[in-house]
SEMAR-822023 format. One record per residue (C-alpha): residue number from 1; x, y, z. Coordinates in Angstrom, 1 decimal. Layout:
// residues N
<NUM,<X,Y,Z>>
...
END
This chain:
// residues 353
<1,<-12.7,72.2,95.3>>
<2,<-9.5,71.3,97.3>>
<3,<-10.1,68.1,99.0>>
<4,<-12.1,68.3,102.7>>
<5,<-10.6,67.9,106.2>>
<6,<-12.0,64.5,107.6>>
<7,<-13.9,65.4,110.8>>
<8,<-16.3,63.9,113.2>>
<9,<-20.0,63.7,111.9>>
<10,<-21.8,65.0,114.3>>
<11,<-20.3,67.8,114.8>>
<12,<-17.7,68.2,112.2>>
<13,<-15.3,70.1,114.2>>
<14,<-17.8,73.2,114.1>>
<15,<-18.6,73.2,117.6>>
<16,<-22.3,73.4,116.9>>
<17,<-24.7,70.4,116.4>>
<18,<-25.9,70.1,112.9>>
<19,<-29.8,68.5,114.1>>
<20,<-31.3,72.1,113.8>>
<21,<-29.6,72.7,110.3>>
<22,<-30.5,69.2,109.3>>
<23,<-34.4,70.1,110.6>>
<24,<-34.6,73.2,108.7>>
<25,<-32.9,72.2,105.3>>
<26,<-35.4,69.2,105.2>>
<27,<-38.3,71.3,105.6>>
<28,<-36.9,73.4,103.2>>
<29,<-36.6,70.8,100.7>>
<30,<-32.9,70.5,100.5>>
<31,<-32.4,67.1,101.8>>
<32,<-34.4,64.0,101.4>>
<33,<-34.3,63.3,105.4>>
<34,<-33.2,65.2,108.5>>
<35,<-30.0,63.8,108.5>>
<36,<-26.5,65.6,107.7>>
<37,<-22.7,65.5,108.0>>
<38,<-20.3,68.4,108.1>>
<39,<-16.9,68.3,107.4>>
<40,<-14.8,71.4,107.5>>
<41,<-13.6,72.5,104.3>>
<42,<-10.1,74.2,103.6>>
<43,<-10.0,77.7,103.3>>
<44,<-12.9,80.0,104.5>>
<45,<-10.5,81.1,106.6>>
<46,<-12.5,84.6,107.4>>
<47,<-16.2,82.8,107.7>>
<48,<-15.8,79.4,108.4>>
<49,<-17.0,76.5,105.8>>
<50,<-18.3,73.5,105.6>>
<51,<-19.3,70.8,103.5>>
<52,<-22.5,69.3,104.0>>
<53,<-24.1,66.1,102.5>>
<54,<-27.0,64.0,103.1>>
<55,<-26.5,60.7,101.1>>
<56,<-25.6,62.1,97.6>>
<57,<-27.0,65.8,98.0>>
<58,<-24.2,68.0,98.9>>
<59,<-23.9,71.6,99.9>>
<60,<-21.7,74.1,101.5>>
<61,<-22.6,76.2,104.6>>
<62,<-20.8,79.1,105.5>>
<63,<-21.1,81.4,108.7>>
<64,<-20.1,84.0,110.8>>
<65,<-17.5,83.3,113.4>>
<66,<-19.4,83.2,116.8>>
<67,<-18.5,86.1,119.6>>
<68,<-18.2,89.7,118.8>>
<69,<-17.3,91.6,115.6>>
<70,<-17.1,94.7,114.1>>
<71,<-20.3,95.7,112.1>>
<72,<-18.8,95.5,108.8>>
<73,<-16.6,92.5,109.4>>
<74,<-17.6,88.9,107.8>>
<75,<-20.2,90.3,105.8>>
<76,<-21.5,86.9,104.8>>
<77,<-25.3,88.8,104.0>>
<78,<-23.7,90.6,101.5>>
<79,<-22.1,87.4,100.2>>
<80,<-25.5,85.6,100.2>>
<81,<-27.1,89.4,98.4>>
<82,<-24.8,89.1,95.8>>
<83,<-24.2,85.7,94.5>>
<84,<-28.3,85.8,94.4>>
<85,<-28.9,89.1,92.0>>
<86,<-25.4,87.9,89.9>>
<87,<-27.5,84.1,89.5>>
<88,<-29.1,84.7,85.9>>
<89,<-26.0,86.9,84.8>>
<90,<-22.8,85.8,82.5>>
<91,<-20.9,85.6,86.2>>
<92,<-20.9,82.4,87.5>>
<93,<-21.5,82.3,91.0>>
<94,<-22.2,79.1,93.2>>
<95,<-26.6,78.6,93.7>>
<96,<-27.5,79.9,96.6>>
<97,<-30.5,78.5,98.8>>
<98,<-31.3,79.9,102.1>>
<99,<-29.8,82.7,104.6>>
<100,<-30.9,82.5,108.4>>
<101,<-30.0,84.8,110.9>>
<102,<-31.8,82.9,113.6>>
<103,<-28.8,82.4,116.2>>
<104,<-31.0,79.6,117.7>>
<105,<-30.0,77.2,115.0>>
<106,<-26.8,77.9,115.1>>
<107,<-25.5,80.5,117.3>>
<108,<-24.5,82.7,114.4>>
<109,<-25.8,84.0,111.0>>
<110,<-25.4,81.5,107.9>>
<111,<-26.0,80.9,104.6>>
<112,<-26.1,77.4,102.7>>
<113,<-25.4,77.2,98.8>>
<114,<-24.7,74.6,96.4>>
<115,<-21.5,72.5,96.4>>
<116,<-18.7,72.9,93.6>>
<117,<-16.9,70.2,92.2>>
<118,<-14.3,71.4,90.5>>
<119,<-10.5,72.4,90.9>>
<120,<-8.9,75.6,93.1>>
<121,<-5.8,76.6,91.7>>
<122,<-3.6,78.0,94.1>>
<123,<-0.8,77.6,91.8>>
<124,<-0.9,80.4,88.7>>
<125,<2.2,79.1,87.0>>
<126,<0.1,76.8,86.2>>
<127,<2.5,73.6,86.5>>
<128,<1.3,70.3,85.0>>
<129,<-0.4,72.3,82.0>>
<130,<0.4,72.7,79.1>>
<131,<0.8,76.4,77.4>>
<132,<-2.5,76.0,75.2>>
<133,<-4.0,75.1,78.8>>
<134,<-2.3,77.7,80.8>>
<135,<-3.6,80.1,78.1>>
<136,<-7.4,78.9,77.8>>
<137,<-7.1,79.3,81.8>>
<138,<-6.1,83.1,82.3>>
<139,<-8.4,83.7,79.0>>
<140,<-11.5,82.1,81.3>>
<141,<-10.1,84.3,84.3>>
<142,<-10.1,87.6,82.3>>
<143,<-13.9,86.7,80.4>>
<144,<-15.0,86.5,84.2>>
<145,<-13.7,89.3,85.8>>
<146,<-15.0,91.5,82.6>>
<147,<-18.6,89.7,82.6>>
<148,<-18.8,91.0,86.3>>
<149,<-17.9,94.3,85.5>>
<150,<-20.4,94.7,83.3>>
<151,<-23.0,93.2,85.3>>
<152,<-25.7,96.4,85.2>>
<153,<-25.8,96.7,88.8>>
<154,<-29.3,98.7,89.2>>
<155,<-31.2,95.9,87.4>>
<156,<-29.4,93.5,89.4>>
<157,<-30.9,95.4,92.5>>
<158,<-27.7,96.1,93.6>>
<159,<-28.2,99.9,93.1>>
<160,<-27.8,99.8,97.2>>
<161,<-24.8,97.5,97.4>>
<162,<-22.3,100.7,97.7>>
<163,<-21.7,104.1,97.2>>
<164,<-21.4,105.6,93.6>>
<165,<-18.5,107.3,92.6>>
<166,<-15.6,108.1,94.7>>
<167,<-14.4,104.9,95.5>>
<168,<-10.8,105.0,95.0>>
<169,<-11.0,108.3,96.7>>
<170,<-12.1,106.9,99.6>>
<171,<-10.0,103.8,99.6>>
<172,<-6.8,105.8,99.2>>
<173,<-7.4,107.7,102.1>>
<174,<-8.9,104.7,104.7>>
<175,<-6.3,102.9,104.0>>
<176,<-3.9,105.8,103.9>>
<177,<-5.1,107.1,107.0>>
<178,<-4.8,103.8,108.8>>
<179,<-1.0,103.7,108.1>>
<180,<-0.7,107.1,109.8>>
<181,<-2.6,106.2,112.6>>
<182,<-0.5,102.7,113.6>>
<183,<2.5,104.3,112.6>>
<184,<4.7,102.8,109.6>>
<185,<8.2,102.1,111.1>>
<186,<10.7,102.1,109.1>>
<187,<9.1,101.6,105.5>>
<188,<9.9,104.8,103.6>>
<189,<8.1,103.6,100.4>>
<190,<4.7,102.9,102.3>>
<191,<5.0,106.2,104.2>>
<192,<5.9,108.0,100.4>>
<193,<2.8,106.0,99.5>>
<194,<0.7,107.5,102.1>>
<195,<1.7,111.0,101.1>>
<196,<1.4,110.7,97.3>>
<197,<-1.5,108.8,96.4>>
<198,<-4.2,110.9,98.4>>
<199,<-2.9,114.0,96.2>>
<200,<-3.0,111.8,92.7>>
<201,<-6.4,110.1,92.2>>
<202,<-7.7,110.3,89.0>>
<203,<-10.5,112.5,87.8>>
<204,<-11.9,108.9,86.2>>
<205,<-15.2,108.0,87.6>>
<206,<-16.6,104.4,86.6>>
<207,<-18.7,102.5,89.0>>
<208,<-19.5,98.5,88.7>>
<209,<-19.9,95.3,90.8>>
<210,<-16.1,94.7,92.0>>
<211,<-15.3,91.2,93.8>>
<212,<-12.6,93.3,95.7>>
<213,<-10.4,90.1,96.2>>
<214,<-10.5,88.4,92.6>>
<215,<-7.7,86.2,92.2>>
<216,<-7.0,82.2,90.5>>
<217,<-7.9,80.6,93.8>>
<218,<-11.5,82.4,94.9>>
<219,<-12.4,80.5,91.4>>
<220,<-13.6,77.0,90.5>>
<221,<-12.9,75.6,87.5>>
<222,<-14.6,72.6,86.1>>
<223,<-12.6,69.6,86.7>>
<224,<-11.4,68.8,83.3>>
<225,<-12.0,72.2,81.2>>
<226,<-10.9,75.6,81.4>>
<227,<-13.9,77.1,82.5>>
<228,<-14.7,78.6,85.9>>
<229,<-18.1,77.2,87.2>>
<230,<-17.7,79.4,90.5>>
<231,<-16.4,82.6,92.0>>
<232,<-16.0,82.3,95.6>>
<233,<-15.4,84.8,98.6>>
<234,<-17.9,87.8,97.9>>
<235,<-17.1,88.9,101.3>>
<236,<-15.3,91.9,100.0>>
<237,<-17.7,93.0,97.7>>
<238,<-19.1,96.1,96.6>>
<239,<-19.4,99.2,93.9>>
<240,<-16.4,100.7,92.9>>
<241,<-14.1,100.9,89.9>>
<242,<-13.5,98.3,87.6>>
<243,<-10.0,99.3,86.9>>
<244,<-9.0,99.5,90.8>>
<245,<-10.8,96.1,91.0>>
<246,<-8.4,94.9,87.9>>
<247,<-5.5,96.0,89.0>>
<248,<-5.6,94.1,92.1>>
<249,<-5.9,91.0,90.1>>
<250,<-3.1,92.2,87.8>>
<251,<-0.6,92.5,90.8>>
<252,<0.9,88.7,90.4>>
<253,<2.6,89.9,86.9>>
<254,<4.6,92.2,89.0>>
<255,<5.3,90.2,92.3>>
<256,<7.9,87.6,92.4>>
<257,<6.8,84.0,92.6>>
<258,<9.0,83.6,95.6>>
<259,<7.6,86.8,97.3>>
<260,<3.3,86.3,97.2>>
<261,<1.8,84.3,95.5>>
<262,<3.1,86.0,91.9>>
<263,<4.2,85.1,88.4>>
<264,<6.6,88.0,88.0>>
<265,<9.9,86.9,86.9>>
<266,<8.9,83.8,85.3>>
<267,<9.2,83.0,81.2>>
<268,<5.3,83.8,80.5>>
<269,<5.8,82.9,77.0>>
<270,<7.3,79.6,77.9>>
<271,<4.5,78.5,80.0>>
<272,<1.8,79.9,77.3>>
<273,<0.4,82.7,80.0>>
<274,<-0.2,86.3,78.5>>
<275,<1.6,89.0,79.4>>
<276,<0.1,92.3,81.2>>
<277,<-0.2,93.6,78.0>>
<278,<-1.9,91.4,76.2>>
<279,<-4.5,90.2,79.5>>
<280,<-5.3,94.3,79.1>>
<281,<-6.1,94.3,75.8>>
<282,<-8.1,91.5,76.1>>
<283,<-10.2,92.9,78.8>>
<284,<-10.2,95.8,76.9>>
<285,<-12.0,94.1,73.8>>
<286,<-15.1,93.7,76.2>>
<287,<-15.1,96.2,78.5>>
<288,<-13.3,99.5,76.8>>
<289,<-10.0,100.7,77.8>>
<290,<-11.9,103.6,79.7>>
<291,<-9.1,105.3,82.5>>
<292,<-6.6,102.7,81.4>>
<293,<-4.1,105.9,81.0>>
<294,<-4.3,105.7,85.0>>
<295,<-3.5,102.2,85.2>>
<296,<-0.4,102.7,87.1>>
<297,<-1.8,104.6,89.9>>
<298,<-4.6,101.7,90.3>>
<299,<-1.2,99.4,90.3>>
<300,<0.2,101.8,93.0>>
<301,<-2.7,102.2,94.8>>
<302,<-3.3,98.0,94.9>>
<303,<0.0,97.4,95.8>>
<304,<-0.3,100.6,98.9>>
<305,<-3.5,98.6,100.5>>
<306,<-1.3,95.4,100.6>>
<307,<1.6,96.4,101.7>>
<308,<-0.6,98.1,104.7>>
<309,<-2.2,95.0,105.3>>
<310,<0.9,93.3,105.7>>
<311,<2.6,95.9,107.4>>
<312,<-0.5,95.6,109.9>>
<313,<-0.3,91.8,110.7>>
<314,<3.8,92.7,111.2>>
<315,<3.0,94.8,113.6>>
<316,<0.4,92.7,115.4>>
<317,<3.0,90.2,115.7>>
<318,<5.3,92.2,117.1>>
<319,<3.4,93.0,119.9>>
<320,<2.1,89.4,120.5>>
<321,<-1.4,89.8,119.2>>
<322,<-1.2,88.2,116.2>>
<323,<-3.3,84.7,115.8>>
<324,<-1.1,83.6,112.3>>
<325,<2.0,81.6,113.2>>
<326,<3.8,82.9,109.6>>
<327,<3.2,86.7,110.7>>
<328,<5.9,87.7,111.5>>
<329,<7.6,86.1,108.0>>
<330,<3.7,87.8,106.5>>
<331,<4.8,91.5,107.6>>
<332,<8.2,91.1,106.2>>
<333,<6.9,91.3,102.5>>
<334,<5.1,95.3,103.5>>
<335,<8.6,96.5,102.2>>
<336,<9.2,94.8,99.2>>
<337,<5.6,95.1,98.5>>
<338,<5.0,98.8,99.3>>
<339,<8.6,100.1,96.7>>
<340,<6.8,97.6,94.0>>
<341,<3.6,100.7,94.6>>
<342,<6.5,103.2,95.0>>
<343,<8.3,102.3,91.6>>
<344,<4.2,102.6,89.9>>
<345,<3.8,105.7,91.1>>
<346,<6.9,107.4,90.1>>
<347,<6.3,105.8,86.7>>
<348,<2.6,107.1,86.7>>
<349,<4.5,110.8,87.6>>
<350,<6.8,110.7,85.3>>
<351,<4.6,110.0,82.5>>
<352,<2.9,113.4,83.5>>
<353,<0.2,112.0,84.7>>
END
């Protein structure tokens, strides 16, 4: 994982004392003595994460931030659910130990599960690597996201996690209906977006475990080989469609590294990463090419839900209420990001679809 943020022990700049943890992961068995530093780890920027060790055992805690929140907000249960039931499948997911939701130890829910050390890549040109290691890389990346969507999800006891069927449906018009509620401004393509997509989702039903927010850095990868040893972030989490769930992923071939965190533009064959096409068909070799005719509507669609997040935040900071100090320079990419969904869709029309 990237490298901690150096804190105070007692404490760890968590603002809770760590002797009730300490008490209940010794009786638990977790720790040799009642005894524990935290030190707050980068990222977990949603539910906030620690590190914690006692001599040489090391684990991770991650919570709920305290005060009020919306119901379905930080969903760090259904974290801790599904990281459990995906534990004995071809996904690998972190070990995890215990969930409390005893606010007495505490003062919010947790979980604790086992500490990863390994490389984040936040990077996905990949620089430093060579192209038979940039390569290995995104093939690892595409084995994982296929092994989860074929995770049967009823034997998993996840037949509960979500609603079956429908999903994109419903997406499309949440998200869709969001944009018309705060109002879009003055971004035509995300207000084209809003019209056209509710009117176009396929007739392709497919339901699986989807991560939701599968990208290079919510994986670790083992510190020397290209092998992920951890997917990270569950948070997002549910059933849905494979292909919507891919197509998020698949976004950076088509936004500009110097726009979000992309790899469009850059000499893929150079650096040894696959192409769109190929990181398809490869996924495809596993998993069937099942509704990949709609893959530019899933592009669209992925590419809609962004630009409305983004567009959201701008707005936020606009009127002062927003917490990041890069908002503003955040909501600028809605536009760019919103005709990248516009330019899929026509292409999905255009090709009869």
């Amino acid at each position: 994982m990237q490298p901690a943020l150096a804190v105070p022990a007692a404490t760890g700049g968590s603002g809770f004392d760590s002797a009730a943890l300490a008490t209940l992961l010794h009786a638990e068995g977790l720790i040799d003595r009642p005894e524990l530093t935290l030190e707050r780890l980068a990222g977990g920027q949603s539910n906030p994460t620690y590190r914690l060790a006692c001599g040489a055992q090391q684990y991770v805690l991650r919570t709920k931030p305290p005060g009020q929140l919306l119901s379905s907000a930080h969903a760090i249960d259904r974290e801790y659910r599904v990281m459990h039931a995906l534990r004995d499948s071809d996904v690998p997911v972190p070990r995890v130990y215990l969930y409390s939701e005893d606010t007495t130890i505490l003062g919010t829910p947790f979980y604790v599960m086992g500490f990863l050390q390994g490389r984040v890549i936040y990077d996905q040109s990949l620089p430093g690597q060579s192209p038979q290691q940039r390569a290995a890389i995104y093939r690892e990346m595409n084995r994982v996201i296929g092994a989860l969507h074929r995770v049967d999800y009823r034997a998993a006891g996840l037949a509960d996690y979500g609603r079956s069927g429908g999903y994109v449906a419903r997406q499309v018009a949440r998200w869709a209906g969001q944009c018309r509620d705060t109002g879009m401004g003055d971004n035509k393509a995300l207000a084209a977006l809003a019209e056209w997509l509710p009117q176009h989702v396929p007739d392709a039903e497919q339901t699986s475990v989807v991560h939701g927010d599968y990208r290079m850095d919510n994986l670790v990868f083992h510190p020397t080989e290209p092998r992920v040893i951890g997917v990270l972030d569950w948070e997002l989490s549910t059933l849905g469609h494979p292909l919507a769930d891919l197509a998020y992923h698949c976004m950076s071939w088509h936004i500009p590294a110097d726009l979000w965190r992309g790899i469009g533009g850059l000499d893929l064959q150079a650096l040894g990463i696959p192409d769109e096409a190929t990181y398809l068909r490869w996924y495809g070799e596993t998993n069937g090419t099942h509704a990949l005719e709609h893959w530019d509507f899933y592009l669209a669609y992925n590419f809609f839900r962004l630009a409305a997040i983004m567009h959201g935040i701008g707005q936020r900071a606009r009127s002062g209420n927003a917490a990041a100090a890069d908002a503003v320079e955040t909501g600028r990419k809605a536009a760019p990001l919103a005709e990248l969904g516009w330019q899929f869709a026509m292409r999905y029309r255009a090709a009869g679809r």
